[in-house]
N, C-alpha and C positions, 0 to 999 in steps of 0.2 A: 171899634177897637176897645171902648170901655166897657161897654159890655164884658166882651173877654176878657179880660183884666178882672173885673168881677167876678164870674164865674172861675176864675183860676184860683182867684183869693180864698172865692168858697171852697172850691175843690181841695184846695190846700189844709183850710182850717177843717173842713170835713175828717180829714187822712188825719191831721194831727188830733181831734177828738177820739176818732176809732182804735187812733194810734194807743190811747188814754186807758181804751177800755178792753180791747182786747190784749193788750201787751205788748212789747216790744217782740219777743218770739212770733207772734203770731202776725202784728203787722206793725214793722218799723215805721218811727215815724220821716217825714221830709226829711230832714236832716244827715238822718243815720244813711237815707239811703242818695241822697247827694254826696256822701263824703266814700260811699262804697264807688259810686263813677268815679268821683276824682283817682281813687287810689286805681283802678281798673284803668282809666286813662293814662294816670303816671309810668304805668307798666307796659303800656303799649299794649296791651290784651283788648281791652275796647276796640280797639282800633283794626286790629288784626281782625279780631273777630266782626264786627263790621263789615270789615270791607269784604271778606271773604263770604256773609250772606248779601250784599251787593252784586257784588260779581255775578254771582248764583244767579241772580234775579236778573241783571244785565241781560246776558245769555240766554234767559230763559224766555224774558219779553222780546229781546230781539227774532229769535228765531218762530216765537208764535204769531209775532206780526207780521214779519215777513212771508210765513207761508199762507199764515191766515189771510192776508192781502190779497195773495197772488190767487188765493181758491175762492174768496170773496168776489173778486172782480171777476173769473169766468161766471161763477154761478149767478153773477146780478146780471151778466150779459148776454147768457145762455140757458133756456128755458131748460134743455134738455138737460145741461151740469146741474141744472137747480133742482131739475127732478130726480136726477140719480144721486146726488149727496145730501139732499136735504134727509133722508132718514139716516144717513149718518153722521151727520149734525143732533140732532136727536136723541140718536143714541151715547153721544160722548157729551152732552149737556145733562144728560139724565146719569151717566155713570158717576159714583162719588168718585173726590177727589183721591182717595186713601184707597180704593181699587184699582184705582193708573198708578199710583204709586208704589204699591205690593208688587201687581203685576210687574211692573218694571225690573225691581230690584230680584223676583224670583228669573226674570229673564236674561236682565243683565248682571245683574249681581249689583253687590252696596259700591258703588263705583259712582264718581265726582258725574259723568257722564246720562248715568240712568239718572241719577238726580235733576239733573237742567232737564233731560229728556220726557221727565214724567208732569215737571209744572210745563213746559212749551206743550205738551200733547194738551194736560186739562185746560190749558189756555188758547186753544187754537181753534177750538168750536167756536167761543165768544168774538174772538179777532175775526175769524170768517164773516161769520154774521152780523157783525157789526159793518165790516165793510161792505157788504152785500147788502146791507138795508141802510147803510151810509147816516149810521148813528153816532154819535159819540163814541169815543173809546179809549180815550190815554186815560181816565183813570180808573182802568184794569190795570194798571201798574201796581197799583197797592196790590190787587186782590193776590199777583202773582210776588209780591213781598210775603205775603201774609202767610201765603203757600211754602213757599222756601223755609219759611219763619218758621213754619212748623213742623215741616219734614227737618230741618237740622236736629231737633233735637233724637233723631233717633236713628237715622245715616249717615252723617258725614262725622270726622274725628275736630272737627272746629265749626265757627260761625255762631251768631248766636243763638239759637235753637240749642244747639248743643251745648255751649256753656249754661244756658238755664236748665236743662236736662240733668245736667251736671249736679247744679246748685239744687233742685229738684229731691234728688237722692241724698244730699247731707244736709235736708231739711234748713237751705240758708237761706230765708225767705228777701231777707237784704240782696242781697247777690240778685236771685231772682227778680227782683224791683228793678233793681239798677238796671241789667240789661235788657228788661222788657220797656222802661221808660228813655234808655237811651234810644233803643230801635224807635220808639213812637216818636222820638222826636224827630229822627231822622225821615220818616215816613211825610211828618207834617211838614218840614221843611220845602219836602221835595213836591209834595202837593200843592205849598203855596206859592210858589216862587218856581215848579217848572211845569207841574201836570196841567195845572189852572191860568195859569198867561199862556200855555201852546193851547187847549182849550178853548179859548177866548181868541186866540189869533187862528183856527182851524176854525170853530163857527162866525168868523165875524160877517160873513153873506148871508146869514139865517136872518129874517126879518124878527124884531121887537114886538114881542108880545104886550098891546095895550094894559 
């Protein structure tokens, strides 16, 4: 824990040196962009916008693990599913993420729906094979945040993605702090206190490595 606390300290006093040198325009310092949260919070827009890429991500790991589960456990039980989906595994691990997501949207259109549909699809080769080689896997959580995280800013009319998309185009480099540092908190949060104790209670029959 002191370590971290350390390493925060520097990090901080880092930001407010760059702060120093490059400018306030270019990169606000702590301060400025603590006081952009508060006011984004006092207005209920943090919040909204949160929860609405939340949700996204909700949705979008539920239904990747679910199906990824369900095609995970045939294929680790059946040589024959493992040989006929294993090249399409393959191929949706190897297609970029911004191809499922194009695709998506020219087939469904910029709809709340293609959006979950396009992070559960790039997230549901990994869920497979994870369960089918019975690896670790809640934190794929992030990865499918990080995903939403970055398709808001150019599909949906909220969330955060799109508010920094926003902030982006009228060069508010504060704005864009705030709700890139409020998302990472929330990220960490959720990492420490629910990806990593389920984690830890999913492997606790794996034997200790001397």
């Amino acid at each position: 824990m002191g370590a971290r606390l350390i390493s925060l300290i520097l990090l901080i006093a880092a930001w407010y040196a760059g702060s120093r040198l490059a400018g306030a325009r270019l990169l606000p310092d702590p301060e400025a962009v603590a006081l952009a949260i508060v006011d984004e919070a006092r207005s209920g827009a943090l919040a909204f916008n949160l929860g609405a890429t939340l949700a996204r991500v909700a949705v979008a790991f539920t239904l990747a693990m679910a199906l990824g589960s369900v095609i995970g456990l045939v294929m680790g039980r059946s040589r024959l599913a493992d040989r006929l989906g294993d090249p399409w595994l393959i191929v949706l691990l190897n297609l970029p993420a911004l191809v499922i997501i194009v695709l998506a949207y020219v087939w469904a259109g910029l709809t709340e729906t293609a959006a979950i549909a396009a992070v559960a699809l790039n997230k549901l080769p990994i869920a497979t094979v994870t369960v089918r080689e019975g690896a670790r896997s809640l934190d794929r959580a992030l990865d499918d945040m990080a995903e939403v995280f970055r398709m808001g800013a150019w599909t949906r009319p909220n969330g955060v993605g799109f508010e920094i998309g926003v902030a982006f185009q009228l060069f508010d480099v504060t704005r864009i702090l705030a709700y890139a540092l409020a998302f990472v908190a929330v990220m960490l949060v959720i990492e420490t206190f629910l990806v990593q104790p389920l984690e830890r209670h999913v492997s606790r029959w794996r034997p200790r490595s001397a």
